[in-house]
Backbone bond lengths (Angstrom), bond angles and torsions (degrees), N, CA, C in turn:
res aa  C-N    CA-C-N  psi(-1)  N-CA   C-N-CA  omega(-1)  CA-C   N-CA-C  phi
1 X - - - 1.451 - - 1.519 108.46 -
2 X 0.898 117.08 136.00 1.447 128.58 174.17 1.640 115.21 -107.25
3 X 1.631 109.48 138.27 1.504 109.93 178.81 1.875 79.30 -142.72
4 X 1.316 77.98 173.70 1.769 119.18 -170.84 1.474 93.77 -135.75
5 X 1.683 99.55 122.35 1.374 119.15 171.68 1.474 103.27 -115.90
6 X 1.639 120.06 136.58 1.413 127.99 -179.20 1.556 108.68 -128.68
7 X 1.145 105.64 133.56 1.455 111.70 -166.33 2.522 104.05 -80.61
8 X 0.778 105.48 72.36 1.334 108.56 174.57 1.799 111.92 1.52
9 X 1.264 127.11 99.87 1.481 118.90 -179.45 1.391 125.12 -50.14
10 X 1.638 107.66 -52.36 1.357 123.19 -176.40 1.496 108.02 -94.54
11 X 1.449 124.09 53.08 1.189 117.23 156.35 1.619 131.43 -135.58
12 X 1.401 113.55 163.70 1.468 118.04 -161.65 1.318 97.12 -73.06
13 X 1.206 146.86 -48.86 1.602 140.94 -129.43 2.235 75.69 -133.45
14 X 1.225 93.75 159.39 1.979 120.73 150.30 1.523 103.27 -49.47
15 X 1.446 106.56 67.34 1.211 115.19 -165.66 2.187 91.04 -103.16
16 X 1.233 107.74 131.21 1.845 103.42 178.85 1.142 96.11 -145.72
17 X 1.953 116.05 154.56 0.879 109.65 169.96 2.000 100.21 -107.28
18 X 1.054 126.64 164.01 1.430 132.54 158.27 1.386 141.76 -126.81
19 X 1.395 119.84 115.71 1.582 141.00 -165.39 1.552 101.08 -102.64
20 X 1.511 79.78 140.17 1.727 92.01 -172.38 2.222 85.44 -92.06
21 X 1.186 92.22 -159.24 1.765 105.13 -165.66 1.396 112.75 -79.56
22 X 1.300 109.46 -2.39 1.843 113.30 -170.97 1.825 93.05 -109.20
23 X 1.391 125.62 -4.37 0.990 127.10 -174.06 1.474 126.66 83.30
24 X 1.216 118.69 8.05 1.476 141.12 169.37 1.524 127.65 -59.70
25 X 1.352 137.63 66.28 1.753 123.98 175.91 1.606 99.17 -22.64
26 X 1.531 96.06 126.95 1.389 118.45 173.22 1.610 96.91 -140.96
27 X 1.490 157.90 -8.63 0.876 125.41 117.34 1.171 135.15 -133.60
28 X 1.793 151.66 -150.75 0.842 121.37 142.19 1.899 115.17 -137.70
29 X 1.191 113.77 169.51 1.410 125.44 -154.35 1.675 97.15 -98.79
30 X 0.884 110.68 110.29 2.101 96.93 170.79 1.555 90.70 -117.58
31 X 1.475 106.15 120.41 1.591 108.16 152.70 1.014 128.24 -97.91
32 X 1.234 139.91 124.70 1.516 138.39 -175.25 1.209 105.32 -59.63
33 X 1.390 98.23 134.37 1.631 123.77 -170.59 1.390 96.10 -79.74
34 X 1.153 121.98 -59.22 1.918 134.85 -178.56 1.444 110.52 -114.56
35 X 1.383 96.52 104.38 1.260 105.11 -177.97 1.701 98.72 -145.59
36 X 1.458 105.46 179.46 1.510 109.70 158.24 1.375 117.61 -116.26
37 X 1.353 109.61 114.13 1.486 116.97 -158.97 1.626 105.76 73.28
38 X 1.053 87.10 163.90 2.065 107.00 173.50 1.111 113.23 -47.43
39 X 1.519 137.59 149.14 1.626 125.35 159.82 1.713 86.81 -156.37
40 X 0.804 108.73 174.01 1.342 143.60 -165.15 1.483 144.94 -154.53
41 X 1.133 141.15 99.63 1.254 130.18 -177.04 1.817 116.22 -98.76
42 X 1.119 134.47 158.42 1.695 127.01 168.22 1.403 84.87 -134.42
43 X 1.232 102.49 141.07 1.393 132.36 159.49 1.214 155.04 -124.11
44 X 0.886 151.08 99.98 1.574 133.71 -138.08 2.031 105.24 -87.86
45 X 1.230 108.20 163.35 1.294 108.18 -154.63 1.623 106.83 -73.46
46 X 1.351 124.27 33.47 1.205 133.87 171.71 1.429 114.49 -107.22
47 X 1.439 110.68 -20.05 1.051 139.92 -162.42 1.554 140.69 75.65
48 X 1.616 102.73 11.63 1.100 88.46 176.62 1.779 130.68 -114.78
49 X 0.870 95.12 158.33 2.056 102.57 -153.71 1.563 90.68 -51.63
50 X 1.520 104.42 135.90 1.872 119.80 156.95 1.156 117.60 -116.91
51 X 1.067 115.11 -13.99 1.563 114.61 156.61 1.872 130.57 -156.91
52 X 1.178 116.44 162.44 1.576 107.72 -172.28 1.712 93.70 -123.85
53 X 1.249 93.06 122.30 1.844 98.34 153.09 1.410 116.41 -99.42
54 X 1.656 124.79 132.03 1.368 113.70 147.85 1.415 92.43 -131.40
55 X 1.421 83.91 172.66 1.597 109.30 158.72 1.508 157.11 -104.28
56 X 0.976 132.17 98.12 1.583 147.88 -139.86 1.450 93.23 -66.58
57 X 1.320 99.01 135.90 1.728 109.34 176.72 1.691 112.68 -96.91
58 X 1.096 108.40 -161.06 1.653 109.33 -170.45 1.500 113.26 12.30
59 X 1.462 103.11 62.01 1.881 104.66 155.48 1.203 120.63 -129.20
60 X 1.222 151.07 127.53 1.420 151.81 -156.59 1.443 112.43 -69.57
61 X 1.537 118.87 -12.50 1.858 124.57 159.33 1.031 79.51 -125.71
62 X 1.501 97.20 164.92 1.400 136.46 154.01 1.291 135.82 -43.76
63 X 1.346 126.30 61.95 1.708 136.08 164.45 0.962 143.53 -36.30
64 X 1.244 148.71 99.21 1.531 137.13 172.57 1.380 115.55 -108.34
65 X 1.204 109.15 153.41 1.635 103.19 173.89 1.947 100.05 -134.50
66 X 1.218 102.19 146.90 1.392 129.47 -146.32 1.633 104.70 -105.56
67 X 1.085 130.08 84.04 1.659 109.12 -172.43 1.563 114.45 -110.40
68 X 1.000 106.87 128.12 2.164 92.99 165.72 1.581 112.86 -124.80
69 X 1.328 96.78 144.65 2.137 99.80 -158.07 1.462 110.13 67.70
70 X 1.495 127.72 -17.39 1.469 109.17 -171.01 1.379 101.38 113.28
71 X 1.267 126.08 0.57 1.591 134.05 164.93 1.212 107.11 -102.98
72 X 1.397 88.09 124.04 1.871 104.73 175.43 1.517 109.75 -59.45
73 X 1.007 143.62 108.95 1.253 155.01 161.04 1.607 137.60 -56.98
74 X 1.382 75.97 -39.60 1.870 100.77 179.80 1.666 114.96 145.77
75 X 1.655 89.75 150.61 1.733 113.10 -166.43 1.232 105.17 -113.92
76 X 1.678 112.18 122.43 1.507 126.35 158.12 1.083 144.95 -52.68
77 X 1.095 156.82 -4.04 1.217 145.58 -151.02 1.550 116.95 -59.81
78 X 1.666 112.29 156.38 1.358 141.75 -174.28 1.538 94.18 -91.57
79 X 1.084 124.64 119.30 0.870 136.80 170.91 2.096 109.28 -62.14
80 X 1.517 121.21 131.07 1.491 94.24 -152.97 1.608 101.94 -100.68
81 X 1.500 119.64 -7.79 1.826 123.53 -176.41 1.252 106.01 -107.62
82 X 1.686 132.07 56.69 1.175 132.62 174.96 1.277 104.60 -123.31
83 X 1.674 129.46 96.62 1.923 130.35 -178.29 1.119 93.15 -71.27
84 X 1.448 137.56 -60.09 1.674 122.27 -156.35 1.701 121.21 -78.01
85 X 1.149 104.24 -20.72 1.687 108.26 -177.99 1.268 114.55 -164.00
86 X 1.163 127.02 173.78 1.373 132.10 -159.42 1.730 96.73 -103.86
87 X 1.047 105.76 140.38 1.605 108.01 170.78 1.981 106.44 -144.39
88 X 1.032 100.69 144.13 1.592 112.28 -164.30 1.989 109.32 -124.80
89 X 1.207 102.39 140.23 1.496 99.04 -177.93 1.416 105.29 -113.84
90 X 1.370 139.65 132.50 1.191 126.67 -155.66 1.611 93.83 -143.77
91 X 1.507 105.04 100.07 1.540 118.43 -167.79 1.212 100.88 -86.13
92 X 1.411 126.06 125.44 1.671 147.97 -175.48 1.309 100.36 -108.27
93 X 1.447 123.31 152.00 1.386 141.04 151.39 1.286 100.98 -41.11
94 X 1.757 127.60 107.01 1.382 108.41 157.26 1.483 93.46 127.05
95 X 0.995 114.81 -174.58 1.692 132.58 -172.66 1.664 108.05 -88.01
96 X 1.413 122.93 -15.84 1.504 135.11 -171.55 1.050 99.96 -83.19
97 X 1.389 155.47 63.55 1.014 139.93 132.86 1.805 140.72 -25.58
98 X 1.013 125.52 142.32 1.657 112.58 173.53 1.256 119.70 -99.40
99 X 1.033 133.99 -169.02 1.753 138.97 134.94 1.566 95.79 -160.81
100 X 1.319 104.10 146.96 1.361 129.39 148.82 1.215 138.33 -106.18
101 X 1.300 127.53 138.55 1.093 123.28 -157.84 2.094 103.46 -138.42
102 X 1.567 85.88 128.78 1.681 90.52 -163.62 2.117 93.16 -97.15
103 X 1.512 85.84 163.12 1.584 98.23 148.11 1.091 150.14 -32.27
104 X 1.221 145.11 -146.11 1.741 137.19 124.13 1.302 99.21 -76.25
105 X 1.527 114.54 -52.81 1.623 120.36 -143.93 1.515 99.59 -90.36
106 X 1.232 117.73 13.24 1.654 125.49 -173.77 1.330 106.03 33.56
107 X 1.069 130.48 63.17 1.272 154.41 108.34 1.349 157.52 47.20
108 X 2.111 85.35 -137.51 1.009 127.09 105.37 1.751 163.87 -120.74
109 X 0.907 111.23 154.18 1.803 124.85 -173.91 1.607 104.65 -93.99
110 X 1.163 107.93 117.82 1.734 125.93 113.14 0.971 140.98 -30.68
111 X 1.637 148.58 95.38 1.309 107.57 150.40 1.439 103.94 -122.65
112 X 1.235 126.19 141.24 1.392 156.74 123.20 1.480 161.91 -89.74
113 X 1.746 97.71 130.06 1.819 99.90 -172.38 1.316 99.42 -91.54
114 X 1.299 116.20 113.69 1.598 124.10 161.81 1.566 78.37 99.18
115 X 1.714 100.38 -141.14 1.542 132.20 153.13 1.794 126.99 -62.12
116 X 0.943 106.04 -7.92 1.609 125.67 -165.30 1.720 102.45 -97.98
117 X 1.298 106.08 105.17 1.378 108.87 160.21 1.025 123.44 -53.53
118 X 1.263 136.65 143.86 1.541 128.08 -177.64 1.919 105.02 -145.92
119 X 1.304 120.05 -3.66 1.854 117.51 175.64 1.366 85.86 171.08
120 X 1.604 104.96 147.92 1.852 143.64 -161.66 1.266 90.78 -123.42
121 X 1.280 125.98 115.79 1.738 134.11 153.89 1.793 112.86 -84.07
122 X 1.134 112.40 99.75 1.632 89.26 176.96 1.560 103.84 -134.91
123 X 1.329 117.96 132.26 1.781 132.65 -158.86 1.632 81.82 -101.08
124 X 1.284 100.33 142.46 1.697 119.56 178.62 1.860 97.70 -76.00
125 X 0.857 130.60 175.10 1.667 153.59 -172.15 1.755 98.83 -134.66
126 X 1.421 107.50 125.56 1.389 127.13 171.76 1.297 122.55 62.24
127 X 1.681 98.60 43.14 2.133 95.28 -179.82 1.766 79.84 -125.85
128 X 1.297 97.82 149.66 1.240 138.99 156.33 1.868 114.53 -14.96
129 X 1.511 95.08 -84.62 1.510 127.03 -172.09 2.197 92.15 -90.71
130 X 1.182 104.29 130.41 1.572 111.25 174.55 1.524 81.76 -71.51
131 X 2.176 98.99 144.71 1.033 113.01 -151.40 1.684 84.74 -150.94
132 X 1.160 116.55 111.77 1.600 111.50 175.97 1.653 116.79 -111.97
133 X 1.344 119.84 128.38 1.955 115.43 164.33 1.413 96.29 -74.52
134 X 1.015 129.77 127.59 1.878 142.07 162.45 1.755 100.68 -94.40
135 X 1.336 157.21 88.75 1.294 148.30 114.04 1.621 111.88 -23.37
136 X 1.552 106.77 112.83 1.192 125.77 177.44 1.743 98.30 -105.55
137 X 1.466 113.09 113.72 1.688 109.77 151.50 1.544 124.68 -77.96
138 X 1.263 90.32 164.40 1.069 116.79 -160.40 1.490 101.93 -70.49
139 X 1.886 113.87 117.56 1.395 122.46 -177.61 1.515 113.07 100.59
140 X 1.339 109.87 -5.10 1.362 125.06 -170.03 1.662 106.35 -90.00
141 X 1.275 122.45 119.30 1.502 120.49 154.79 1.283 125.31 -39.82
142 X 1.424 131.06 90.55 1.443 140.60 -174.25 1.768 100.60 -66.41
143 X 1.480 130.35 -21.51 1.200 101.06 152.93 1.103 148.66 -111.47
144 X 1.265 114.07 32.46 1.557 145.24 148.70 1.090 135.38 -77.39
145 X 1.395 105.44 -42.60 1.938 118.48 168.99 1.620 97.22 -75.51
146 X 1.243 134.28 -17.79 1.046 133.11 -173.30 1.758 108.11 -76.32
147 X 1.333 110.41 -72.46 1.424 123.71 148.81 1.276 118.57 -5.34
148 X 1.044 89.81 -74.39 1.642 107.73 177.59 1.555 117.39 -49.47
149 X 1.438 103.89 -34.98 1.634 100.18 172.94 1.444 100.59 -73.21
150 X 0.951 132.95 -51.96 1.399 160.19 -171.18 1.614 91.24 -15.73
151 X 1.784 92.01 -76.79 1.460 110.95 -177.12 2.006 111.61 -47.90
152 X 1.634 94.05 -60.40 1.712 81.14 177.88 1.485 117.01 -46.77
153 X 0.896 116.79 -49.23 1.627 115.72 172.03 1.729 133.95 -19.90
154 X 1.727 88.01 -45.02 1.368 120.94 -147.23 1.995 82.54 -97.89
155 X 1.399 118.89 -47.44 1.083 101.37 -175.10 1.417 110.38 -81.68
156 X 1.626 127.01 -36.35 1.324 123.97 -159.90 1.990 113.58 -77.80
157 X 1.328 101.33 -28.74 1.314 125.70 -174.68 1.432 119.33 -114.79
158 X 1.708 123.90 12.38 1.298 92.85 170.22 1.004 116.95 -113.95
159 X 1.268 134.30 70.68 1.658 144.66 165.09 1.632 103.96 -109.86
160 X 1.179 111.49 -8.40 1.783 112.27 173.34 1.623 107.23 -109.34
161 X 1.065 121.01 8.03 1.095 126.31 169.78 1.350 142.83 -118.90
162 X 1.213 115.88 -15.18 1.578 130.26 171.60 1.383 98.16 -71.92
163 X 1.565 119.53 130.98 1.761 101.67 176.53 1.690 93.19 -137.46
């Protein structure tokens, strides 16, 4: 499944909206404008929350932890000895682990369990509002890989965004 994530122009917080492939808002992203550290909510257009991002303090990379209902889901981290591109380890309940793995120009994303592709992050070139394609595979939690972009976002891109 494929969605399109758009970074909201006129907003205070990592505010996005997200369209699945028929062009439909299916959810939306509110980032807290004032917060401590990053947080995040997604919501689906009913409004009610499917998942929570925050961000864990005192860690030497960049952490997130991923919850939906209040179940930890899975933790991000930036991997911290990578010069050419960003790569992320994204610890799941269970033996499935992820990682993603970006570009130089962060981009595009990878992510993969094992050898097995499982979702394509790729940020458009020359729009306005940051603009991401999310490829969801098949069997894959679309609001987790979503999240998950969420977070790359949040680490690779937010120095143009805090205002």
């Amino acid at each position: 499944m494929r969605y399109v994530m758009r970074q909201k122009l006129l907003a205070w917080g990592n505010d996005f909206t997200i369209r699945d492939e028929t062009g439909s808002d299916v959810y939306a992203v509110d980032g807290r404008a004032i917060s401590v550290g990053n947080k995040a909510s997604i919501h689906d257009m009913d409004g009610n929350e499917v998942a929570f991002i925050s961000q864990k303090f005192l860690s030497l990379v960049p952490t997130y932890e991923i919850t939906c209902g209040g179940v930890l889901v899975a933790v991000v981290k930036r991997d911290l000895f990578k010069f050419f591109h960003h790569t992320f380890t994204v610890d799941v309940p269970g033996p499935d682990d992820l990682v993603a793995v970006g570009d130089l120009m962060d981009h595009e994303y990878a992510f993969t369990r094992g050898e097995t592709p499982v979702a394509h992050v790729s940020k458009q070139w020359f729009t306005i509002a940051d603009t991401y394609g999310v490829d969801v595979g098949p069997g894959e939690d679309p609001v987790v890989i979503l999240a998950i972009a969420v977070v790359v976002d949040l680490v690779c891109h937010d120095h143009r965004k805090r205002r």
